[in-house]
C-alpha positions, 0 to 999 in steps of 0.5 A: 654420512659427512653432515646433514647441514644442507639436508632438506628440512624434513630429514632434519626434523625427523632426526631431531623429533626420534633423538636419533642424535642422542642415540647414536651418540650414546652408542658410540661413547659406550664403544669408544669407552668400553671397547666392548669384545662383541661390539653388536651384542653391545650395542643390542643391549644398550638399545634395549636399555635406552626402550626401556628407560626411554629417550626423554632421559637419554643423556650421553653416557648412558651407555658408559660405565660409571667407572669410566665415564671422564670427569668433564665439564659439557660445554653443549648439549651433544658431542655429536651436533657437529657430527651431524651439522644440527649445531647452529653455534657450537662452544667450544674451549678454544672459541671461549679462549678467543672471546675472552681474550677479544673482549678484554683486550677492547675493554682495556683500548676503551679505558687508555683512550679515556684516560689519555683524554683526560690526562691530556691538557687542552691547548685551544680550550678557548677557540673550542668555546668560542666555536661552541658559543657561534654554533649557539648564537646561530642555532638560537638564530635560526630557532628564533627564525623559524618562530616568526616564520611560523607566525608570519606563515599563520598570518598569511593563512588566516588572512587568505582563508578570511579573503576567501571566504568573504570573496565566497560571501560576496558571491553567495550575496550576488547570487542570492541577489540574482536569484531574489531578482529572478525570483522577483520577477517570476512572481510578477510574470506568475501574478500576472499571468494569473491574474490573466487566466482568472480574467479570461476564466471569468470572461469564458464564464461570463459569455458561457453564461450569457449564451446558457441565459440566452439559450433559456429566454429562446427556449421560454419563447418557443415555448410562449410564441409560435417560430416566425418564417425568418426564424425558421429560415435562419434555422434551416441555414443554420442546420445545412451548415453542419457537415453531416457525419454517419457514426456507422463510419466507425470501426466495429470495435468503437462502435462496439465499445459505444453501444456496450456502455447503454442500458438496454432501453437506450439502445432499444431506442437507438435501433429506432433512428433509422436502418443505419442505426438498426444495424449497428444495434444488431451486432451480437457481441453487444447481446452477451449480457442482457440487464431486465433490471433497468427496464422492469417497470416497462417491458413486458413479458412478451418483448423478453421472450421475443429477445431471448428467442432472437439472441439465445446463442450469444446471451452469456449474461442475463440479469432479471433483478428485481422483475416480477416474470410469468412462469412462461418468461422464466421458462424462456430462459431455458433457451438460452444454452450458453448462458454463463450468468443468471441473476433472478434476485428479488424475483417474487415470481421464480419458483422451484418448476422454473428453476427446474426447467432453467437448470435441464437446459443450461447447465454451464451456469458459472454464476447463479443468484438467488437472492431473496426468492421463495426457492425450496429444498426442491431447488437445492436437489436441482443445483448439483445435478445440472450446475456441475461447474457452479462457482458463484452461488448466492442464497441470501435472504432464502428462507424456505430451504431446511438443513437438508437441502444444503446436504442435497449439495452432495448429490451427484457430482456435488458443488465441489467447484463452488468459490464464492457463497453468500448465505445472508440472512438465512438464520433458518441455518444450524450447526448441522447445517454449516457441516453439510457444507463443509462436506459438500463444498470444500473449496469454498474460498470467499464466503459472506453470511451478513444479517445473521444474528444466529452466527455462532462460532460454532457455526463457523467452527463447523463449517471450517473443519474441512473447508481449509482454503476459505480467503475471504469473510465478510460477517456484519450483523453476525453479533454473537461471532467472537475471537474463537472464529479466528481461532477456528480459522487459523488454518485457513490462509485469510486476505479479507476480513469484514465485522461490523457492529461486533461488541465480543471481538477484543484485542486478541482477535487482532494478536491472532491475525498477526501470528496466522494470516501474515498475507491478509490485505483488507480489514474491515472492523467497523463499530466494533467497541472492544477494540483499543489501541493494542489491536493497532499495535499487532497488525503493524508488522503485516506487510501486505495490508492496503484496506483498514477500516477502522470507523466508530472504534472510539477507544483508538488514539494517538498512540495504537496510530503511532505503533501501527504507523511504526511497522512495515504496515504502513508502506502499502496502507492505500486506504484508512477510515478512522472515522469518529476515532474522537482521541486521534488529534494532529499529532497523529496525522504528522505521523501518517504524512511520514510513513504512509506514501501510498495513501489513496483515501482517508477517512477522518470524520468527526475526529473532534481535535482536528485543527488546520496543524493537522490539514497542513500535515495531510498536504505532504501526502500526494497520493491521497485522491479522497479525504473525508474531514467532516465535523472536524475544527476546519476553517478557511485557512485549512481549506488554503493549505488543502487547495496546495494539494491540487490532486485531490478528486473528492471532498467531504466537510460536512458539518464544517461550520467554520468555514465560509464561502472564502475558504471554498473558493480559494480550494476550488482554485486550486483544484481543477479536477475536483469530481465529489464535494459535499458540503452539506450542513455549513450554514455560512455557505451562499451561491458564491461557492456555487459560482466558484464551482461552475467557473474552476471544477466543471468536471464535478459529478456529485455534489452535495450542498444539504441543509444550506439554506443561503442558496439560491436559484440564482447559483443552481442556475450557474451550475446548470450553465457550467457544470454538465457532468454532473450526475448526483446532486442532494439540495435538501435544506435548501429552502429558497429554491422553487421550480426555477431550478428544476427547468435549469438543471433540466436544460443544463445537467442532462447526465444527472441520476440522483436528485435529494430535495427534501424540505424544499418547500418552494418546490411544486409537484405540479408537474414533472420537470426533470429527465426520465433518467433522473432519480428524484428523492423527495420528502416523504409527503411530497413524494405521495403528491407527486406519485398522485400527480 
């Protein structure tokens, strides 16, 4: 083996990491000194010898005698590196004998030639210095140079960035000059394009009502005088000008779609106008719901039958609410097989034999209720034998039936379908029967008990034991419910919670809600005095919450709004009623502008500290659509800002003082498709807003002008003229109106359903003057007069 020089790196470092070098080295200086007579059992000893002393400690004549081992100096680590080509630079006497010759030999050069230097005189000393002295004089020149240069060239810099920026100035002038001009300009063209609309708006309203008081003096006169021949000449031409138009001409659908929106009186009615009409009143999908409800005060018995005999194969829906039926009307129902929902609330008449005959014949009942009936146990054994697929089942206000027969729910086939359960006002109900429950109908989800001062919590404790998929609770009245309800129901996975009134429910309710029901979305926790700003602090990490109702929890302030603003709760929030919260001021309000983009509706009434700082914050949020700001510090420059809005659709300022007729203009202007106002209770009002309301939002539908007595019948008569959609209007108070508005607003508000006038006491109730389809709530003593008349 000649040399491992050029052997791959893994051979070489197996030689090194096993000394192999070493060994082989020692051996052979042990042959070599030795000269041993048997070389291998030599050799085989002195391996033995190395194993047992080990190779860390190996030197290179181990395997020598001490007698023999030369007396050199080691000038490497092995003798045999070269041998096997591992020495990188290997020192040898002959390489130590070159070097120190090379070294002395340059050490010696070096001090001749430093000396001859020295030694030498210099001849031309002064040329020397003169050469150095220009080198100098021309490198200080060129320093000095290059230092005016740098100043020269920072001057240059500052003036071109100086021109540059006052050129930028300058064009930032002209342009701000172009824009004010354009702006200018714009200004003028919007104020008198403005200024062109209000006139054409006023003019529109002017002629609309000169034709509205022209259209009532021809009405008084055809009441007064009989029609003359020209009259009725003119007329006839009149009416042979309008192109005839037949509505069966419609498609089915929107005919359809038309018929479907009247009540059944109505379209009783519309089957009456000719053989056309008739027809398109027959049409069966239009019979899949019958509402009695709005006929019962003049429908008979008879007619029902004759109905539900006529149309038994396509009614689905039948509502009876309210109607007072012989036991032959209800028994009629029963023809009715694929009927899906039955409503008989309020029905003094239905007994437990009706329900008998109504539950043989139509089992596929979906929806079924109850509601204040004298029904029995009877009725309880009748549900789970023929409504095998009830889901909806309302006994609120049912008194006559025992805990027993909510354990008849188990008969037969069960409830076991039942969702939705409404148990209100039945306090004859005990813990054993809120577990009868519980063991027949298991998949109840939605369960309402309202009115129930009985409610205990365990009651509900009871009722959730095997009840586990319960999402909605709706428990006003329930006085006695504390925070071991939701404790009891946190197995339950809750999206709707609704308390009214509660005095036992605290902040750790509230902590509760945010470790269980991480999916609820609507809360609703009204006049609930334990409640304090802590509650706010734990449900602002709910994500999905969009309904919180908050009203008369009067210890909320500033800071519980702050925290709940704070968590991911606010992203979706789409309505909040912080109603009497009395400690909420502006503060809050800039806050809720910045989180919640999705607010739809606000309730801040009677929140005392509210200023127009507050309204002007409620601008920035542009998804509101309904905002509440009654008995707050509201003046007219708040009612300025809020018309900056202009997607507001309903108003309350109630019990506004500050503000007049002024601040209810300039809002109107500015909000066309406002529906609902209520400005009930601002004395400083007067018929100017009524003009304003007629002239800019004649798509109001309520409107609510209570307890201002300034109002006239001068302005009820603009808003007859105008605004014809209206449907709700409340004029208690309003003690200068007589029977004149009552012929106006006959004439001109034929949609209108809810008429308040109490304290009018300019009104008669000499005879009755508005449609049959209105509902007029007066005050109690003229309400006698008038039922008398």
């Amino acid at each position: 083996m000649a040399s491992l020089r050029f052997a791959s790196p893994r051979l070489r470092n197996y030689f090194k990491e096993n000394y192999i070098p070493q060994v082989c080295e020692a051996l052979l200086c042990g042959l070599l000194a030795t000269c041993p007579e048997d070389p291998l059992k030599y050799l085989e000893e002195m391996i033995i010898a190395i194993m047992e002393n080990g190779l860390e400690s190996l030197l290179w004549d181990i395997c020598i005698d001490p007698s023999m081992k030369p007396k050199i100096r080691r000038l490497s680590e092995t003798y045999l590196e070269q041998l096997f080509g591992l020495d990188d630079q290997l020192m040898t006497p002959e390489l130590m004998i070159k070097a120190c010759t090379f070294y002395t030999g340059r050490l010696l050069k070096t001090h001749f030639c430093i000396w001859r230097e020295t030694m030498t005189p210099r001849t031309n000393e002064v040329e020397i210095l003169a050469e150095q002295m220009e080198r100098a004089r021309e490198y200080d020149n060129f320093r000095l140079q290059k230092c005016v240069f740098h100043h020269w060239h920072s001057y240059v810099k500052h003036q071109k960035e100086q021109r540059k920026d006052i050129l930028q100035r300058i064009q930032q002038i002209i342009y701000c000059r172009r824009l004010v001009t354009i702006l200018i300009k714009w200004r003028d063209k919007a104020k008198q394009k403005y200024k062109k609309r209000e006139d054409e708006l006023m003019l529109k309203h002017e002629l609309q009502f000169k034709k509205w008081k022209s259209k009532v003096k021809v009405n008084v006169n055809a009441k007064e005088e009989s029609i003359s021949p020209e009259h009725c000449v003119s007329e006839v031409s009149l009416i042979s000008e309008i192109p005839e138009f037949d509505i069966s001409e419609f498609p089915k659908r929107a005919l359809l779609q038309i018929f479907s929106n009247l009540s059944l009186r109505d379209v009783v009615i519309c089957s009456q106008v000719s053989r056309s009409w008739l027809l398109m009143t027959q049409m069966s999908s239009l019979w899949n719901g019958i509402d009695f409800s709005t006929v019962k005060n003049i429908i008979t018995d008879k007619y029902i039958v004759s109905i539900l005999q006529r149309w038994r194969l396509n009614v689905l829906r039948l509502n009876f609410h309210g109607c007072l039926l012989r036991l032959k009307t209800l028994r009629s129902v029963s023809l009715c097989r694929n009927l899906q929902e039955l409503n008989v609330s309020d029905c003094p008449t239905l007994t437990d034999e009706s329900m008998r005959y109504i539950s043989e014949s139509c089992s596929g009942v979906l929806y079924l209720n109850l509601s204040n009936t004298t029904i029995t146990n009877r009725t309880m054994r009748l549900l789970p034998r023929h409504f095998h697929n009830l889901q909806n089942l309302s006994l609120a206000y049912c008194r006559k039936f025992t805990d027993k027969g909510l354990q008849y729910l188990n008969l037969g086939n069960g409830c076991h379908k039942l969702i939705y359960l409404d148990l209100s006002g039945c306090t004859q109900i005990s813990v054993q029967g809120f577990r009868n429950i519980a063991n027949s109908c298991t998949g109840i989800m939605h369960l309402t008990i309202n009115d129930m001062p009985t409610l205990t919590d365990n009651c509900v404790k009871a009722l959730v034991e095997k009840c586990h998929r319960i999402t909605s609770v709706v428990f006003i009245g329930a006085p006695h419910i504390s925070d071991c309800t939701f404790k009891a129901l946190s197995n339950c996975d809750l999206r709707k919670i609704r308390f009214e009134g509660n005095k036992r429910i605290t902040d750790e309710c509230f902590k509760l809600i945010d470790q269980n029901y991480p999916n609820i979305n609507h809360i609703y926790m009204a006049d609930c005095k334990g409640i304090t700003d802590g509650s706010l602090k734990s449900l602002s990490p709910l994500k999905q919450l969009t309904v919180l109702n908050l009203a008369n929890c009067v210890r909320i302030g500033d800071m519980g709004l702050k925290q709940f603003l704070d968590g991911p709760a606010s992203k979706k929030i789409r309505e909040l009623n912080l109603s009497n919260c009395i400690y909420l001021s502006d503060a809050s309000i800039a806050k809720l502008s910045e989180c919640c983009s999705n607010l739809n509706y606000l309730s801040l009434r009677n929140c005392e500290h509210l200023t127009d700082l507050g309204v002007e914050h409620i601008v920035n949020i542009f998804s509101l659509v309904s905002v509440d700001l009654s008995g707050t510090d509201i003046t007219n420059e708040g009612l300025m800002i809020l018309s900056r809005h202009r997607k507001l659709k309903e108003l309350s300022l109630s019990e506004c003082d500050k503000i007049t007729d002024v601040g209810i203009q300039l809002f109107c202007k500015g909000s066309p498709i406002l529906e609902h106002l209520d400005v009930s209770y601002c004395p400083q009002l007067s018929d100017d807003i009524i003009k304003a309301l007629a002239i800019y939002c004649i798509s109001l539908t309520s409107l609510s002008i209570a307890g201002c007595p300034k109002i006239t019948d001068t302005g009820m008569e603009m808003l007859s003229a105008k605004c014809h959609y209206l449907h709700i209007l409340d004029v208690s108070g309003c003690i200068l109106l007589t029977d004149q508005m009552l012929e106006d607003l006959k004439m001109g508000c034929k949609q209108l359903r809810i008429l308040k006038m109490q304290y009018c006491r300019l009104i008669s109730m000499s005879r009755p003057l508005l449609p049959l389809t209105a509902v007029v709530l007066l005050s109690s003593v003229a309400l006698n007069h008038y039922q008398q008349v």
